[in-house]
TORKOL-4160 file (C-alpha; in steps of 0.2 Angstrom, whole numbers, padded with zeros to 4 digits, m for minus):
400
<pt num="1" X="0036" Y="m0024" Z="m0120"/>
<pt num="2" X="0025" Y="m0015" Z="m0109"/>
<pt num="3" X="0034" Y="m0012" Z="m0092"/>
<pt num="4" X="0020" Y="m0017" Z="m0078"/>
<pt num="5" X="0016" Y="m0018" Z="m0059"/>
<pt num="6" X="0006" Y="m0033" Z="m0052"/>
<pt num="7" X="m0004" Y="m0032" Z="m0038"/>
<pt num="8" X="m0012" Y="m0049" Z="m0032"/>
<pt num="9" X="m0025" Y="m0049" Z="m0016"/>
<pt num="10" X="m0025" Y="m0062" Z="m0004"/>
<pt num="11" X="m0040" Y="m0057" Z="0009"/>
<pt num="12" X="m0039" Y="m0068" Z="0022"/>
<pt num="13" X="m0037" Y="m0064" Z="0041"/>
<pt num="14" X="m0032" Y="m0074" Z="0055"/>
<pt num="15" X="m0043" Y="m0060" Z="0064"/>
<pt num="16" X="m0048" Y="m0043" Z="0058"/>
<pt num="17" X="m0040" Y="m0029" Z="0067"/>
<pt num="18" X="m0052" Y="m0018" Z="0077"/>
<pt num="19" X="m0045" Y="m0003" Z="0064"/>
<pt num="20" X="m0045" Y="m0009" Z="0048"/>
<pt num="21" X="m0058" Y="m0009" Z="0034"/>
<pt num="22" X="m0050" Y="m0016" Z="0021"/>
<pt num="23" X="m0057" Y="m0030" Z="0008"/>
<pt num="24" X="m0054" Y="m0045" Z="0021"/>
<pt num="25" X="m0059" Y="m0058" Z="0034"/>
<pt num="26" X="m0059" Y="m0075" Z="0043"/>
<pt num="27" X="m0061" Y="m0088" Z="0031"/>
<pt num="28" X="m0057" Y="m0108" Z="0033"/>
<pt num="29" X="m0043" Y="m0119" Z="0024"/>
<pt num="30" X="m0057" Y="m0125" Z="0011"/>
<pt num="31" X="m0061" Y="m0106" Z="0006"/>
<pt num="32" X="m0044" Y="m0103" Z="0004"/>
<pt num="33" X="m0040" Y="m0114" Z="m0007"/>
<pt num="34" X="m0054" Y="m0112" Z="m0016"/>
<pt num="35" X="m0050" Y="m0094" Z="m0017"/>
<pt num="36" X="m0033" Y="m0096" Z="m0022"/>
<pt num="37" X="m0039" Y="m0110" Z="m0036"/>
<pt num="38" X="m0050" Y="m0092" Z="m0043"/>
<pt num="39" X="m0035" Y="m0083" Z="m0041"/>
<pt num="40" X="m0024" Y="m0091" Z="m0052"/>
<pt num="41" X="m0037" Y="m0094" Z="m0066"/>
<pt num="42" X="m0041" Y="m0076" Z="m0065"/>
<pt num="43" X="m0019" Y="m0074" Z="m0068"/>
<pt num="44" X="m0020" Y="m0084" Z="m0083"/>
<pt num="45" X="m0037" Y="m0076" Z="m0089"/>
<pt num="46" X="m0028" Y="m0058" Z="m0086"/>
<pt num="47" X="m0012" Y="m0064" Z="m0094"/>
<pt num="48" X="m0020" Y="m0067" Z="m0110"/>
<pt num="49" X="m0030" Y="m0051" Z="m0113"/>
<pt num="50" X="m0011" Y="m0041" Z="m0110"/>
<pt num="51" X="0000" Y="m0049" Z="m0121"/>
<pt num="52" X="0017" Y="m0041" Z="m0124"/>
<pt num="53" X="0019" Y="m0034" Z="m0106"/>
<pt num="54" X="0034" Y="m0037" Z="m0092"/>
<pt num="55" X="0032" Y="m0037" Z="m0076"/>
<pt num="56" X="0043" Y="m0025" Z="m0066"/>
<pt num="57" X="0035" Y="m0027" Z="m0048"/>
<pt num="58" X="0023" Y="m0039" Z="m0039"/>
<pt num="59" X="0016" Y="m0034" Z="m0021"/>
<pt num="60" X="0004" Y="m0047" Z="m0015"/>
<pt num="61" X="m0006" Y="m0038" Z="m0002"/>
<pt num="62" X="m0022" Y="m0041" Z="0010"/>
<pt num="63" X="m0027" Y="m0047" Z="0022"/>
<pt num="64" X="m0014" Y="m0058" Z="0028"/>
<pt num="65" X="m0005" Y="m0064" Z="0012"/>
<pt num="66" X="0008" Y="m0075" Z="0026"/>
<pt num="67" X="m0008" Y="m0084" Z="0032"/>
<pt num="68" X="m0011" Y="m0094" Z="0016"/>
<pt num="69" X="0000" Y="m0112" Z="0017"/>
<pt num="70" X="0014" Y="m0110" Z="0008"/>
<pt num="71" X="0011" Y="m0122" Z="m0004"/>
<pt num="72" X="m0005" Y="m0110" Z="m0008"/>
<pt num="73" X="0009" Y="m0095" Z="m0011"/>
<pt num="74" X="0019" Y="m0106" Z="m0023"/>
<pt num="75" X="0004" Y="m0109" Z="m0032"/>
<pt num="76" X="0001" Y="m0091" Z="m0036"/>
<pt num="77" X="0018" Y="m0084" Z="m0040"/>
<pt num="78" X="0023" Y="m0101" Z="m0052"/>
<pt num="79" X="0005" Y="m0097" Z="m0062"/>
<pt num="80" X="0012" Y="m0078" Z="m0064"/>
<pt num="81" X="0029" Y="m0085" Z="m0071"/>
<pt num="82" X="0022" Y="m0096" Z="m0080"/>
<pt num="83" X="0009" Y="m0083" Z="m0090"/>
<pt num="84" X="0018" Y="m0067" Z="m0088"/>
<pt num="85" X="0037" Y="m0063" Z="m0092"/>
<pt num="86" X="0046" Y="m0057" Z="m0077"/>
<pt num="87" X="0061" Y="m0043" Z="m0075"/>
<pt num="88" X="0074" Y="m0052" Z="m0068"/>
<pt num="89" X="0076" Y="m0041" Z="m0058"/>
<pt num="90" X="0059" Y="m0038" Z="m0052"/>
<pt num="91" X="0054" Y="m0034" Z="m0033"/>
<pt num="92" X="0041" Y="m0046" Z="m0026"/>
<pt num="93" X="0035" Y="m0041" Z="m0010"/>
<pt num="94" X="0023" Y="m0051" Z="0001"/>
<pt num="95" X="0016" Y="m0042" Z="0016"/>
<pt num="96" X="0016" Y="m0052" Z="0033"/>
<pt num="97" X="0009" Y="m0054" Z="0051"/>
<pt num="98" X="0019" Y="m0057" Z="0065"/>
<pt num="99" X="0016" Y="m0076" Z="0071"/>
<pt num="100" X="0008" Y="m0082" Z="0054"/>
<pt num="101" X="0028" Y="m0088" Z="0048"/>
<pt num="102" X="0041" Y="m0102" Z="0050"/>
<pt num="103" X="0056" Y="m0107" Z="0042"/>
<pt num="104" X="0049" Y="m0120" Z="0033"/>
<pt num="105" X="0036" Y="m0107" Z="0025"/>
<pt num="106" X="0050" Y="m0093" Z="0022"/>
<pt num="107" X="0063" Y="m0106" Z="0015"/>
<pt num="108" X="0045" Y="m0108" Z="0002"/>
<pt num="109" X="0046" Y="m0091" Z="m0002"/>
<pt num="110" X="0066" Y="m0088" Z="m0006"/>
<pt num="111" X="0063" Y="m0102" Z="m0019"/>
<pt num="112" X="0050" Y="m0094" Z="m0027"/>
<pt num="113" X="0059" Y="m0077" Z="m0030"/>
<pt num="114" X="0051" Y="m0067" Z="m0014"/>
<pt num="115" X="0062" Y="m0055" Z="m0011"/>
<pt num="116" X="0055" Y="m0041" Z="0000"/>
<pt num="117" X="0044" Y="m0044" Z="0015"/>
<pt num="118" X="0033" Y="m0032" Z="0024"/>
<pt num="119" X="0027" Y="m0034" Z="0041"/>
<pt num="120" X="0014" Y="m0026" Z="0053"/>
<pt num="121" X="0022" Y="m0022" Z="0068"/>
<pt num="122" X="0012" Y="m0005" Z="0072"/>
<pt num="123" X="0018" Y="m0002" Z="0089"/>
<pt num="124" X="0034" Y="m0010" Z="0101"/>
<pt num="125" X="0019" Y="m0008" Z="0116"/>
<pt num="126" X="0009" Y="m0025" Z="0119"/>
<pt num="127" X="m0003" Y="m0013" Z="0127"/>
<pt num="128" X="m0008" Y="m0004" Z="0111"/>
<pt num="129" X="m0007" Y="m0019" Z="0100"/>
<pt num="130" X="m0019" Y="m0025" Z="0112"/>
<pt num="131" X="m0029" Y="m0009" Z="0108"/>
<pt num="132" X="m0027" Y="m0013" Z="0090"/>
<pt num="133" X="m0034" Y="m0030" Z="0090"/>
<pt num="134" X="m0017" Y="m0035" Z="0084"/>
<pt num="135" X="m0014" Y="m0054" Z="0086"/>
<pt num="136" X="0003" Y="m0051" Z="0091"/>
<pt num="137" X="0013" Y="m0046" Z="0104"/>
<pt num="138" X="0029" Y="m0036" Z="0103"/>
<pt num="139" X="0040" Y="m0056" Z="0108"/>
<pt num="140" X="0031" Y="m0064" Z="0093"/>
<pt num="141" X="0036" Y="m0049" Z="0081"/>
<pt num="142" X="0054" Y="m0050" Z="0087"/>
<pt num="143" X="0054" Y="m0069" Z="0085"/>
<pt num="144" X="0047" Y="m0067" Z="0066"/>
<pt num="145" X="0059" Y="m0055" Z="0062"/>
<pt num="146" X="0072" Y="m0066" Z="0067"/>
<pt num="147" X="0067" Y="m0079" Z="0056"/>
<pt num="148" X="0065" Y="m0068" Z="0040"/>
<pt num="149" X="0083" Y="m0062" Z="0044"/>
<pt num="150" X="0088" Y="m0080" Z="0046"/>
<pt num="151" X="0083" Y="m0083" Z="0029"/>
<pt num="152" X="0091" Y="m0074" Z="0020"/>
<pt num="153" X="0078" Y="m0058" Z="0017"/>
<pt num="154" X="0088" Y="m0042" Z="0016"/>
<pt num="155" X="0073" Y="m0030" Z="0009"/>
<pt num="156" X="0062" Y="m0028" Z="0024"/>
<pt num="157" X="0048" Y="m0017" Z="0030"/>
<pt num="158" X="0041" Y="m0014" Z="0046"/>
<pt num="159" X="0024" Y="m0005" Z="0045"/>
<pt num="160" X="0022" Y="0006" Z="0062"/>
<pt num="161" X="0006" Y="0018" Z="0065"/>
<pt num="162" X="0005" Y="0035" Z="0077"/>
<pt num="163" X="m0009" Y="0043" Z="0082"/>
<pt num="164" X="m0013" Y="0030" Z="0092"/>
<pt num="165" X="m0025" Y="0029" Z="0108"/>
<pt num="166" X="m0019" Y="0036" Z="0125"/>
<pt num="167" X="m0002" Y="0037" Z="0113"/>
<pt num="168" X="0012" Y="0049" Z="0117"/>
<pt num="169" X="0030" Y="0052" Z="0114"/>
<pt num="170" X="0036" Y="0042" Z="0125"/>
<pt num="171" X="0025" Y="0027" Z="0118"/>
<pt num="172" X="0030" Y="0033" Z="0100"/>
<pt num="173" X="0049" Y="0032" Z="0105"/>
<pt num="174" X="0050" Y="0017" Z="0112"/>
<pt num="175" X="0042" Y="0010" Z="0096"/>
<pt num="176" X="0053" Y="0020" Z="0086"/>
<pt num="177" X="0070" Y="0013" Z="0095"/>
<pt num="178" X="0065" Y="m0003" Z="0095"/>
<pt num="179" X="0062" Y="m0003" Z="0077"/>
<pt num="180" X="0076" Y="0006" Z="0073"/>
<pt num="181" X="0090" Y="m0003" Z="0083"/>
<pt num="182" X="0083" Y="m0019" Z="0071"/>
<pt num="183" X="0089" Y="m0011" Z="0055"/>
<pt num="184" X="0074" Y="m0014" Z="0042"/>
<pt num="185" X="0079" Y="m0008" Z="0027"/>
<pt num="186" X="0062" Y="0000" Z="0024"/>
<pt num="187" X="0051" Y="0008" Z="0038"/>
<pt num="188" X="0032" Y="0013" Z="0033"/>
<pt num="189" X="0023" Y="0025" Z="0049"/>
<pt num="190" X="0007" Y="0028" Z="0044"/>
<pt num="191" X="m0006" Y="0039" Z="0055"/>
<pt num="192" X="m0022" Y="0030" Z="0062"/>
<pt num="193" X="m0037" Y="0035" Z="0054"/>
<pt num="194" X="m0054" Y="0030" Z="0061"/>
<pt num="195" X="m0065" Y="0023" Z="0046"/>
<pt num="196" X="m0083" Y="0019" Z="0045"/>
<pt num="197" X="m0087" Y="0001" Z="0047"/>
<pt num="198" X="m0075" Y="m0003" Z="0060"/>
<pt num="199" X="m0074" Y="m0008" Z="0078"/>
<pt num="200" X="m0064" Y="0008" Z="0078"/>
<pt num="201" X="m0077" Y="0020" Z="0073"/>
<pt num="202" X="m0088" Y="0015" Z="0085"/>
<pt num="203" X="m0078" Y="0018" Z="0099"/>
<pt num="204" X="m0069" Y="0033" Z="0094"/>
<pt num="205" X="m0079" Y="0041" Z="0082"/>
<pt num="206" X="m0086" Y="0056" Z="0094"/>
<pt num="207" X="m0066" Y="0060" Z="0098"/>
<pt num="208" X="m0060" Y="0058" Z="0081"/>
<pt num="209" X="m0072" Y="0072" Z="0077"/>
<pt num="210" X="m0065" Y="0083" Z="0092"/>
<pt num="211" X="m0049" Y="0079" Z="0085"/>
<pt num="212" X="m0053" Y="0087" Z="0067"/>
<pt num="213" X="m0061" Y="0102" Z="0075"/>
<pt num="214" X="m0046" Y="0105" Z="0084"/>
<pt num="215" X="m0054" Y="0101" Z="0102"/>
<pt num="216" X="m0048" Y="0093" Z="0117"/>
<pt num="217" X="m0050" Y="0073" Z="0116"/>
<pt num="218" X="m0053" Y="0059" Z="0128"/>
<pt num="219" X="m0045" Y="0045" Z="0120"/>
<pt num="220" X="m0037" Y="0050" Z="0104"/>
<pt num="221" X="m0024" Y="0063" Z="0104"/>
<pt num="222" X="m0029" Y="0079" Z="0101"/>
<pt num="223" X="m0025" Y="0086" Z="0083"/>
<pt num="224" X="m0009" Y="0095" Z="0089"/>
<pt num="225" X="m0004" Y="0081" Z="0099"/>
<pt num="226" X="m0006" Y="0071" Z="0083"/>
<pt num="227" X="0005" Y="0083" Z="0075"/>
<pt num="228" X="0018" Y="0081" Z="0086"/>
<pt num="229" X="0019" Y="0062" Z="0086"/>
<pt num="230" X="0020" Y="0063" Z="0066"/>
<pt num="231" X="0032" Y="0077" Z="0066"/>
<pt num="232" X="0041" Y="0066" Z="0080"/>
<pt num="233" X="0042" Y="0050" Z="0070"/>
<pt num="234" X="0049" Y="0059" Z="0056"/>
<pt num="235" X="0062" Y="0067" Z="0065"/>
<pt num="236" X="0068" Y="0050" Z="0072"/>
<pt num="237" X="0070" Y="0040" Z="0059"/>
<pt num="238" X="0079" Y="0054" Z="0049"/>
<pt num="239" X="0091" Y="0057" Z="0062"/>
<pt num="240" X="0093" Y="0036" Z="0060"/>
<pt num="241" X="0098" Y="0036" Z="0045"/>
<pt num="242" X="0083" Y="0032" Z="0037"/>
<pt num="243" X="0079" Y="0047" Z="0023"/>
<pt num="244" X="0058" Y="0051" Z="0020"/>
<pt num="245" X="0056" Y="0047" Z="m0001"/>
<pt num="246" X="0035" Y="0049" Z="0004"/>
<pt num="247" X="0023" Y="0058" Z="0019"/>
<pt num="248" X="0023" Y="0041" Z="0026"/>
<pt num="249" X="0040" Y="0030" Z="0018"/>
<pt num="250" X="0054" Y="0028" Z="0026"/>
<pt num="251" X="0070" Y="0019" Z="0018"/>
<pt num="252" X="0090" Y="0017" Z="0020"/>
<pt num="253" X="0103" Y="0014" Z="0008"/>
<pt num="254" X="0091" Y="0018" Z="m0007"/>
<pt num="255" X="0079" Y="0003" Z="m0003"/>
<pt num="256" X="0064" Y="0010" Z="m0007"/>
<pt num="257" X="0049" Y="0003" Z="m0012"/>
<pt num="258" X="0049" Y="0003" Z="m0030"/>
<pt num="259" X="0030" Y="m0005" Z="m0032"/>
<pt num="260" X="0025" Y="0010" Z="m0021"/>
<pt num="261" X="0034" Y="0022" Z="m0031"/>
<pt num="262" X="0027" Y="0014" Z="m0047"/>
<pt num="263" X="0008" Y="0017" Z="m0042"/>
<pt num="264" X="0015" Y="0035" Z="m0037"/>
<pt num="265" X="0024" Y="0037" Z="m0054"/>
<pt num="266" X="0005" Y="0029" Z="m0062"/>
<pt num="267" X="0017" Y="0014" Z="m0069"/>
<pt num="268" X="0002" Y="0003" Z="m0080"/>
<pt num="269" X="m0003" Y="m0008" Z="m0065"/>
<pt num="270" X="m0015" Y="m0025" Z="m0066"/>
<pt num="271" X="m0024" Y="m0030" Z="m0051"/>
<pt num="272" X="m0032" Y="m0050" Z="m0047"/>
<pt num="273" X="m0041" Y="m0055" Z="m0035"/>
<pt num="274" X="m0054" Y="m0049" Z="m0024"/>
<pt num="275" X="m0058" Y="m0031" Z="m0023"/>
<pt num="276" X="m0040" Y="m0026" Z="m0034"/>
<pt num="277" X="m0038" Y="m0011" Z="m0046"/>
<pt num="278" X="m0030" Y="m0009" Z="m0060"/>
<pt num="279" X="m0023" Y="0006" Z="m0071"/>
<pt num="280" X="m0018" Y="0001" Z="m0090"/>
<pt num="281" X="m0019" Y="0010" Z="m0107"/>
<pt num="282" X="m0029" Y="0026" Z="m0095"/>
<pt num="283" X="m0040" Y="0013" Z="m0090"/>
<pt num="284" X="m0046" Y="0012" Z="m0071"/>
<pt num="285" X="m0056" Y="m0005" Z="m0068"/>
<pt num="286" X="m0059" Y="m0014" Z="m0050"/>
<pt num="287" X="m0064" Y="m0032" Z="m0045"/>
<pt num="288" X="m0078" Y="m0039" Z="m0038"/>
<pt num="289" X="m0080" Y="m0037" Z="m0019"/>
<pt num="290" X="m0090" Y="m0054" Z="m0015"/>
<pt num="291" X="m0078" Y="m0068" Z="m0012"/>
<pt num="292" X="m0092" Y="m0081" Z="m0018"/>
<pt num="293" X="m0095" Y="m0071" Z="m0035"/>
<pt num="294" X="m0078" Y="m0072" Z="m0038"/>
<pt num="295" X="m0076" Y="m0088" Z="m0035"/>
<pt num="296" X="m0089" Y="m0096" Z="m0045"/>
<pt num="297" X="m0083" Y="m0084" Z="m0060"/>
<pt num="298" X="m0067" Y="m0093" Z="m0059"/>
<pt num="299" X="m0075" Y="m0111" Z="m0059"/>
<pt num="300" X="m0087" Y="m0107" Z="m0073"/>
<pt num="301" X="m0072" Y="m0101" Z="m0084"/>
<pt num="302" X="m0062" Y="m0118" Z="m0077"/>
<pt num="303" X="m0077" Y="m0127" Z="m0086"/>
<pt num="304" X="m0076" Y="m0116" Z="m0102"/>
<pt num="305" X="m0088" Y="m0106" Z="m0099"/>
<pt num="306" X="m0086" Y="m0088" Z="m0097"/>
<pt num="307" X="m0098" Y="m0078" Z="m0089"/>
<pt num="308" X="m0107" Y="m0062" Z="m0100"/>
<pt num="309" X="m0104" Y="m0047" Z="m0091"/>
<pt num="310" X="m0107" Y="m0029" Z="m0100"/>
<pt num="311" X="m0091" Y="m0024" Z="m0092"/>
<pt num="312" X="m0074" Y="m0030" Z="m0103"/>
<pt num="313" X="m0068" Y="m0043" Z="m0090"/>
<pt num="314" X="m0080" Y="m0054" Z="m0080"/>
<pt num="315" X="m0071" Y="m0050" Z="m0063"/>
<pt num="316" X="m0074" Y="m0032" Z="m0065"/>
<pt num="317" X="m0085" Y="m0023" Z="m0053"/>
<pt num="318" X="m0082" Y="m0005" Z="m0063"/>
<pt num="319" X="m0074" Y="m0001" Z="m0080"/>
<pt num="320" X="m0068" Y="0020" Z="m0080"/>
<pt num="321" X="m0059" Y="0027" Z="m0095"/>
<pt num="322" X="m0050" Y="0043" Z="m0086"/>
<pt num="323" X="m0050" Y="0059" Z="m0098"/>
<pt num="324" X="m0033" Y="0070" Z="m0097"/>
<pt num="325" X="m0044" Y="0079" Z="m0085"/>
<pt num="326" X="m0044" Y="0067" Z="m0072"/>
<pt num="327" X="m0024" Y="0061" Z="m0078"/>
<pt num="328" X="m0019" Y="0075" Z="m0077"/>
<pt num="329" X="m0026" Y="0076" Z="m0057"/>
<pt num="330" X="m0020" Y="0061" Z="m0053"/>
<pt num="331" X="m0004" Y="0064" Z="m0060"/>
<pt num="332" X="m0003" Y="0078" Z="m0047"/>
<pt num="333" X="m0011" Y="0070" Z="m0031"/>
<pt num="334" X="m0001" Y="0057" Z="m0033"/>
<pt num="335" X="0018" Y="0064" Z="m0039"/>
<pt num="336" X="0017" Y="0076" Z="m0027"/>
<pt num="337" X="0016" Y="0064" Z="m0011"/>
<pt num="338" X="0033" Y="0061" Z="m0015"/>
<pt num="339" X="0046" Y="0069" Z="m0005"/>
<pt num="340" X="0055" Y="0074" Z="m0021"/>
<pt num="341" X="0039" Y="0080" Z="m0030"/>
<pt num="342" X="0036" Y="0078" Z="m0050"/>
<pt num="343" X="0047" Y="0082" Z="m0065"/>
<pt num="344" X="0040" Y="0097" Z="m0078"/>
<pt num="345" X="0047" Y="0085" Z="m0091"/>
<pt num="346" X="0037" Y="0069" Z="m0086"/>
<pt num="347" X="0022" Y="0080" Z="m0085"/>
<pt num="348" X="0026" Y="0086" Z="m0105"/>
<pt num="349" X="0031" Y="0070" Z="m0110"/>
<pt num="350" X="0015" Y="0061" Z="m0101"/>
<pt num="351" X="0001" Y="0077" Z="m0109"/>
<pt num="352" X="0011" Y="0085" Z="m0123"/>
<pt num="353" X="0008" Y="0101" Z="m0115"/>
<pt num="354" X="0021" Y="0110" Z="m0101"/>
<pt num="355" X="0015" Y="0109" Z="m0083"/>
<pt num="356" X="0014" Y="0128" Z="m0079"/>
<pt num="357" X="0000" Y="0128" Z="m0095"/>
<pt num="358" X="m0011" Y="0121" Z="m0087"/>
<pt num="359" X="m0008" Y="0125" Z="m0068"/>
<pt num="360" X="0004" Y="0141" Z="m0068"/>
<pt num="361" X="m0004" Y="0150" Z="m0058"/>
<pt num="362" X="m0011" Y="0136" Z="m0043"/>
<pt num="363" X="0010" Y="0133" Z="m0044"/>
<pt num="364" X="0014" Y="0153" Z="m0042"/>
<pt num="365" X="0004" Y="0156" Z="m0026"/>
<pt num="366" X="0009" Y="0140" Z="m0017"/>
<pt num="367" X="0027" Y="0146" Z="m0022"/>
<pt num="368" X="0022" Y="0163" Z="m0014"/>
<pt num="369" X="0014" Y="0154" Z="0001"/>
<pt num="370" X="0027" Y="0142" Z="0008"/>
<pt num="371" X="0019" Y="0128" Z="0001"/>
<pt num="372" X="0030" Y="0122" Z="m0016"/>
<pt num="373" X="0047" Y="0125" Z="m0023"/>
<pt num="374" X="0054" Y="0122" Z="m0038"/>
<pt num="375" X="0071" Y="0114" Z="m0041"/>
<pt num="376" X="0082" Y="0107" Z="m0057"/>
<pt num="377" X="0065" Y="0103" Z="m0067"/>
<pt num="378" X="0057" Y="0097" Z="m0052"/>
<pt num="379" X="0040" Y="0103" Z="m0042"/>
<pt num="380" X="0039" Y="0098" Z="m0023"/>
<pt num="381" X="0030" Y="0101" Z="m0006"/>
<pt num="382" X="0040" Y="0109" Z="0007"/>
<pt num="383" X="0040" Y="0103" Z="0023"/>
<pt num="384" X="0024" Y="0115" Z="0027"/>
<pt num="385" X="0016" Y="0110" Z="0010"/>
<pt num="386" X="0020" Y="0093" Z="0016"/>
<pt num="387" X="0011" Y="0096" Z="0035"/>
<pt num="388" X="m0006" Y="0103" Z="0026"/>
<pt num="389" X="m0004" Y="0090" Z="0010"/>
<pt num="390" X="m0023" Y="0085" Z="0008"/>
<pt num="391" X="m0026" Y="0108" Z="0008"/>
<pt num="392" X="m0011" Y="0109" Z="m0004"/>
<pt num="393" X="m0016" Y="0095" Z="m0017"/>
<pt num="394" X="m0037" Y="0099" Z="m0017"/>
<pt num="395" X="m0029" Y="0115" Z="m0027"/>
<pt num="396" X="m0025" Y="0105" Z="m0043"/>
<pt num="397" X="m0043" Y="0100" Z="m0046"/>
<pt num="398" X="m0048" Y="0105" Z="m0062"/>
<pt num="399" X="m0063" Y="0114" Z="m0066"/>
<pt num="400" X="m0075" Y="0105" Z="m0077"/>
């Protein structure tokens, strides 16, 4: 059987942060349930069309997965056992918002196999998270972590961002030792980014500008400051025990995410729901981004009809068959954001051909720059490659 990832999308909000642009929003308990009704007809409808497959690891994702009721959540992950074959010793992760658990919910999701959470912290200062648009403060994160602790979870994340407004070490450390003195087994700290569409971008758009041009900010931190919080961060949690496996994953005693390192690795992965992407037999397809065309797809296969679509899935959006070319990229973008960079034999294994055939001498003169080294069959950033990463990894475009 084929080994595969599952990524489901649950894209509801209690509130949508003031940063964030991803496929979410605020929508009420009938929609939900409407949505997760699609959702699970969409399971069964992708289950059928990849026969023969097991799955390895689930990562439901959004949005706010915790949101949804928990009889909503039980609904989901019984549909995928029922139509998939699960590893018994898969990892199924749900991502969380501080506030939107209780033990009752959490007692929900130990029966149903959940057995790594994620939550959004981002910052230990109510006055950043206030910033944010968070709707948390630091009390109410310290309260759910308490409970997921209390029930049993031991496979937890806490997502933190640096970079922040008016951020400095100081800010950045207090977060950091209030994180670490809890003892996640998993710590993600990822660097704000200001992204079209956003509260965020209207605000700090000018600065983030300044910041890329390497000029003095108002708000933002400058580009050097924003180096040295990063470079901070990673210090920290290193000196705590927790060893970097990716630029922005953090993990003790070997708990690392392994659906992360799946999509890293290009693992075959199926997304449902709203907006989701999948990779399988070289195949890259997306879902529809309407909620309500989603929906009613769902409903009209409910009633046995299936909707025509040119595409090979009526929830598709796009339909891409990658060439070797753009394997081959990805193969590269991707390995090589992991600490411990991409084995030569993977690479032979995955194209027939042997890596330095194809990019020899892109590998020589990062080699002779600082940038990558090469080690017991294996290709890797250094720490410098690592720092200029999106410079480093442009090079292994291929020309047409």
């Amino acid at each position: 059987m084929t080994p595969i990832e599952l990524y489901i999308h649950i894209p509801f909000c209690v509130k949508k942060c003031l940063y964030c642009d991803f496929l979410s929003g605020v929508f009420d308990e009938k929609m939900q349930r409407r949505y997760t009704a699609a959702l699970c007809t969409e399971i069964k409808f992708i289950a059928a069309t990849h026969p023969n497959c097991i799955i390895s690891t689930i990562y439901v994702g959004g949005g706010t997965p915790s949101w949804l009721s928990e009889d909503l959540m039980d609904a989901i992950i019984t549909t995928v056992k029922e139509c998939f074959k699960i590893d018994p010793l898969a990892e199924i992760s749900v991502e969380c918002n501080p506030g939107t658990l209780s033990a009752e919910k959490l007692n929900v999701y130990r029966s149903i196999g959940i057995n790594r959470l994620s939550i959004g912290l981002q910052s230990a200062n109510d006055d950043e998270l206030k910033e944010l648009g968070r709707i948390h403060d630091y009390n109410r994160f310290l309260h759910t972590f308490d409970l997921v602790r209390k029930a049993g979870f031991d496979n937890v994340n806490v997502d933190i961002m640096t970079g922040l407004p008016h951020q400095n070490i100081t800010k950045l450390e207090k977060t950091l030792n209030s994180v670490t003195m809890l003892r996640p087994e998993h710590i993600s700290a990822y660097s704000l980014i200001i992204e079209k569409g956003t509260p965020f971008y209207e605000k700090y758009r000018f600065d983030a500008v300044k910041q890329q041009a390497g000029m003095e900010t108002e708000e933002l931190p400058t580009d050097e400051e924003a180096y040295r919080l990063y470079k901070f961060t990673m210090e920290y949690l290193e000196n705590k025990g927790y060893k970097r496996y990716e630029i922005s994953n953090y993990a003790r005693n070997g708990k690392i995410c392994r659906h992360n390192v799946g999509y890293w690795d290009r693992v075959p992965y199926l997304g449902v729901g709203l907006g989701s992407a999948s990779l399988f037999d070289n195949v890259r397809t997306t879902n529809l981004r309407d909620i309500y065309k989603y929906v009613e797809i769902s409903e009209a296969i409910d009633s046995g009809t299936i909707p025509s679509s040119e595409l090979s899935s009526p929830y598709f959006d796009s339909e891409e068959q990658l060439s070797k070319k753009d394997a081959m990229e990805e193969f590269m973008f991707l390995g090589l954001r992991k600490i411990e960079g991409v084995a030569r034999s993977d690479f032979f294994q995955m194209f027939g051909i042997d890596i330095e055939a194809i990019y020899g001498p892109i590998i020589t003169a990062l080699r002779n720059q600082g940038f990558m080294e090469a080690k017991e069959g294996r290709l890797y950033l250094t720490d410098i490659g690592i720092d200029v990463s999106n410079q480093v990894l442009s090079k292994f475009l291929l020309d047409k």
